[in-house]
GULOMAR-880750 format. One record per residue (C-alpha): chain; x negated, y, z. Coordinates in pm, 1 decimal, always signed. Each point is the difference from the previous one (the first is absolute). Example, Ala and Ser with C-alpha at 12.3 -4.5 7.8 and 13.67 -1.06 7.14 Angstrom:
// residues 2
NODE/unit/X/Y/Z
NODE/A/-1230.0/-450.0/+780.0 $
NODE/A/-137.0/+344.0/-66.0 $
END
This chain:
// residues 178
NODE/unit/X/Y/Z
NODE/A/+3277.8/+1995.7/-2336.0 $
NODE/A/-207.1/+189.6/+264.4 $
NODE/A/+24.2/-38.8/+378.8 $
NODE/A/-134.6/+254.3/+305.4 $
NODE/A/-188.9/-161.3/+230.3 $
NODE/A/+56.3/+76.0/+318.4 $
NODE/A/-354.4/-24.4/+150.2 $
NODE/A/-171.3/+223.5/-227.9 $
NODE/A/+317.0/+187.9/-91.2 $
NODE/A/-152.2/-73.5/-470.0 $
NODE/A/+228.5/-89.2/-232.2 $
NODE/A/-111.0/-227.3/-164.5 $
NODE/A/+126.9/-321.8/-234.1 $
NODE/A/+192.3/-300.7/+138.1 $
NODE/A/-254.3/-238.5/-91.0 $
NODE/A/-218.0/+151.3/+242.7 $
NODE/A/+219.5/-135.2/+300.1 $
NODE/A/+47.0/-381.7/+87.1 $
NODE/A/+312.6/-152.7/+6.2 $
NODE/A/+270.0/-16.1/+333.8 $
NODE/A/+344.8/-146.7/-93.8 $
NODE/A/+110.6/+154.2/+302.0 $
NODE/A/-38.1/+348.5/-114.7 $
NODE/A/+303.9/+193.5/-159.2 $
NODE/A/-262.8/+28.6/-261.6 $
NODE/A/-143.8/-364.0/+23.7 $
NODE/A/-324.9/+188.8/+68.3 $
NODE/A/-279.2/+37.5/+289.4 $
NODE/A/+26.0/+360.6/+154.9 $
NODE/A/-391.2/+38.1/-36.7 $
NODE/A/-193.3/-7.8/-365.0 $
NODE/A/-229.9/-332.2/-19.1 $
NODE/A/-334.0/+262.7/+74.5 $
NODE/A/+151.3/+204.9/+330.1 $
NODE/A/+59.7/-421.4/+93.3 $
NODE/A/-329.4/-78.1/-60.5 $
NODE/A/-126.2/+272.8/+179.0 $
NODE/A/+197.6/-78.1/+321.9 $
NODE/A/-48.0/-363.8/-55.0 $
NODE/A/-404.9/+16.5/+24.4 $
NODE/A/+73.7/+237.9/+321.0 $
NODE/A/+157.8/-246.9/+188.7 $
NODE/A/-208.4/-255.5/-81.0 $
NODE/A/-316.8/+224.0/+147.0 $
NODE/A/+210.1/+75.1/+283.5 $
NODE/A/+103.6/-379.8/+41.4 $
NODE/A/-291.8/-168.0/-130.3 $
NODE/A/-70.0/-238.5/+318.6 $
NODE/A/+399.6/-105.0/+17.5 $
NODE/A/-9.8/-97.2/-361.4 $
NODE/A/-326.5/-158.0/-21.6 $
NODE/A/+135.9/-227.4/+350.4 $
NODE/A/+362.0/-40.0/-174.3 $
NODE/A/-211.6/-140.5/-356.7 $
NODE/A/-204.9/-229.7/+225.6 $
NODE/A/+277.1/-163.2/+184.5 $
NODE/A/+190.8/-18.2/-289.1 $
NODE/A/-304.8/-203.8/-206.4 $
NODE/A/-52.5/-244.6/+315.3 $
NODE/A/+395.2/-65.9/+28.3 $
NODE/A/+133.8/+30.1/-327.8 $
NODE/A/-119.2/-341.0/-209.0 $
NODE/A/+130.6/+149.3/-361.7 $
NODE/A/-254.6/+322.4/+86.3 $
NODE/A/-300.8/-211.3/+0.9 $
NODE/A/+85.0/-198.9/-278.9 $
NODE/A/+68.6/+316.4/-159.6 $
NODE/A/-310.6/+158.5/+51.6 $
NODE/A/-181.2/-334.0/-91.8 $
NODE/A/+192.0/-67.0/-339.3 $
NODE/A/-102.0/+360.4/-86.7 $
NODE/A/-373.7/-72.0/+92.6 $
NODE/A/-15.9/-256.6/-190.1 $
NODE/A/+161.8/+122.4/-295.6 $
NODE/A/-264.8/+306.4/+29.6 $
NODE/A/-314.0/-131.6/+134.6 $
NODE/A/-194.2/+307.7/-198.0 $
NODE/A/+265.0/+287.5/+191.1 $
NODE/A/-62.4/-212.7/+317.4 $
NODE/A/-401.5/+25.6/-50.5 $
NODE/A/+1.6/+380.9/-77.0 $
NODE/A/+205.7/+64.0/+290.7 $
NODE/A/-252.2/-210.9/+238.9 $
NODE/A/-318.9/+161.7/-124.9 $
NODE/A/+145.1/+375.5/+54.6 $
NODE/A/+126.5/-121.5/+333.7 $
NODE/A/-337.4/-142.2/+95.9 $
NODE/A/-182.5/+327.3/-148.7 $
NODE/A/+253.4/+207.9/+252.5 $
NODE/A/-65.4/-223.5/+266.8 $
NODE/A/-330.6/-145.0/+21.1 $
NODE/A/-37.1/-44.9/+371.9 $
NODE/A/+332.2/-218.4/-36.6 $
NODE/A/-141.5/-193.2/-298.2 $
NODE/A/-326.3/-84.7/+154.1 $
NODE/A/+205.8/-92.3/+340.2 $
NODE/A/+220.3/-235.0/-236.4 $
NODE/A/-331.6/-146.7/-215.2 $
NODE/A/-141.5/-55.4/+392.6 $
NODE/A/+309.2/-225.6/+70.9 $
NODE/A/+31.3/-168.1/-352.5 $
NODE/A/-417.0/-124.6/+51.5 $
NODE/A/+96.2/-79.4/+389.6 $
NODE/A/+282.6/-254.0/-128.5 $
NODE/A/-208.3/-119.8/-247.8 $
NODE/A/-310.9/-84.1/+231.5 $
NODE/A/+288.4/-152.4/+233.1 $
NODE/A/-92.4/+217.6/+299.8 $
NODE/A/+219.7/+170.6/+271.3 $
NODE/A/+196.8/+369.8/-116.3 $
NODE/A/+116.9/+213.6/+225.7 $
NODE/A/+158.3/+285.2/-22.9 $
NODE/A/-298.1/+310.4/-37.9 $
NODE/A/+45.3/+349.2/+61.7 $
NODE/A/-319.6/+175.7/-220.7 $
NODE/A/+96.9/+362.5/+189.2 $
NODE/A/-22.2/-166.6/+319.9 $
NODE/A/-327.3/-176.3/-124.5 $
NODE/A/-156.7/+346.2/-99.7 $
NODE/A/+108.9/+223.8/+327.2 $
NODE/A/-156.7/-341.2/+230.4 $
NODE/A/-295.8/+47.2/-188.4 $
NODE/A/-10.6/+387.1/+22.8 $
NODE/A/-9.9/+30.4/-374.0 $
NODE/A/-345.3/-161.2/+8.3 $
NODE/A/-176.5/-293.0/-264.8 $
NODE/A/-93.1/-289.3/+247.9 $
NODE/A/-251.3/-111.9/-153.2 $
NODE/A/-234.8/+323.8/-4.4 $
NODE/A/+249.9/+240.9/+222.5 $
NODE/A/+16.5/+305.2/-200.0 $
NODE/A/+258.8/+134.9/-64.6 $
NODE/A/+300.9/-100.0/-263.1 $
NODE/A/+144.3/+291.9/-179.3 $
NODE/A/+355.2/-121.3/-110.4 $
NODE/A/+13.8/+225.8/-268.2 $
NODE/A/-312.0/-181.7/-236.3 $
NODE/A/+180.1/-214.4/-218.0 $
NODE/A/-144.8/-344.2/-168.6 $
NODE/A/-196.3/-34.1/-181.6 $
NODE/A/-256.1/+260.7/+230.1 $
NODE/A/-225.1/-198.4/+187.6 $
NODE/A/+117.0/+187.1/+318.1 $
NODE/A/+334.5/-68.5/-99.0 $
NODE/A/+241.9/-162.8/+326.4 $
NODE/A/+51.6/-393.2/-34.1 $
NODE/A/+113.3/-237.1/+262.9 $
NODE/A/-281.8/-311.9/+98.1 $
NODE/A/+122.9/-349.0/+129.2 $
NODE/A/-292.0/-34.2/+243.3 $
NODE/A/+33.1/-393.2/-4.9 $
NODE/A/+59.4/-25.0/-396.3 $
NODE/A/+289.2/-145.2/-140.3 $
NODE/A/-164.8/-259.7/-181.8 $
NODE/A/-178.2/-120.5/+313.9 $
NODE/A/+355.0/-45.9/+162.8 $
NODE/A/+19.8/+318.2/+155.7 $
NODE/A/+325.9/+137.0/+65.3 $
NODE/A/+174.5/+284.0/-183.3 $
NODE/A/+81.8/+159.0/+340.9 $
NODE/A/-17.6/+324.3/+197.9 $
NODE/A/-292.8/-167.5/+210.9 $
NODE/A/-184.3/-105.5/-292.0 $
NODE/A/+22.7/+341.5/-185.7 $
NODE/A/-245.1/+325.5/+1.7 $
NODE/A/-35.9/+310.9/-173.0 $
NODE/A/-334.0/+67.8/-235.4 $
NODE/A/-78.1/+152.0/-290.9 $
NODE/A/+40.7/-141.8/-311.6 $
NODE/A/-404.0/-66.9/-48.9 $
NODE/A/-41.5/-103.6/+354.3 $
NODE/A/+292.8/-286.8/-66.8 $
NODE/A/-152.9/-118.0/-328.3 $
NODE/A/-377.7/-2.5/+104.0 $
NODE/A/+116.9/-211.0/+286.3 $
NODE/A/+150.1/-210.3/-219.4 $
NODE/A/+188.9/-390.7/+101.5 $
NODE/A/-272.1/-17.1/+348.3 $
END
């Protein structure tokens, strides 16, 4: 059996539309493809509604995050693939989270740290020898941005806005734990 569907006006075969029990037919209006397409455009149009609705849903709904866990755990190697791409994406966001994991560990003060705000107090400049920090130089380019805890970590400093300046990759490193 064949079906004309009435977004892109094709005829094409019933298996290509989902089901609807309320339909005369007991079929969706729209083939499963013209629903894709409009599905993905209202998620881009609604992306910040649907990522808040997911988030409340994970903090109030107990069965979601034992969901998510039981599936973690029953794919640790899915659940490590999607962490490194996430952290290759993001690196700013990984190194910010790595900054936090070592400030628990050392049992030191976190507070909550802004890196943009950082950067723009610090006009874009490396602290240590005030050039200037081209965001754009990625690691592992000695000029490359990276974020210095002036009083390190593993002298007790805290992981804080106060404690934190911008320098170059190099700068950080040859400075070392002092």
């Amino acid at each position: 059996m064949q079906k004309t569907c009435t977004k892109c006006k094709l005829l094409k075969s019933t298996s290509d539309f989902n089901v609807k029990k309320s339909a005369y037919d007991g079929l969706k209006p729209w083939c499963r493809s013209c629903q894709k397409v409009d599905a993905k455009r209202y998620r881009d149009l609604n992306k910040e509604k649907l990522n808040r609705e997911s988030r409340e849903r994970y903090y109030t709904d107990p069965n979601v995050k034992a969901s998510k866990r039981k599936w973690e755990k029953a794919n640790p190697d899915k659940v490590y693939a999607g962490t490194k791409r996430f952290r290759a994406r993001h690196p700013d966001k990984a190194a910010g989270w790595n900054a936090v994991r070592r400030a628990r560990k050392a049992a030191t003060t976190v507070g909550y740290v802004n890196y943009q705000e950082i950067y723009e107090y610090y006009n874009y400049e490396c602290y240590l020898c005030n050039e200037a920090i081209d965001l754009t130089v990625t690691w592992p380019h000695p000029k490359s941005k990276s974020m210095d805890h002036i009083i390190p970590l593993a002298k007790g400093g805290p992981h804080t806005r106060d404690n934190l300046a911008p320098a170059h990759a190099q700068c950080n490193m040859l400075k070392g734990g002092d």
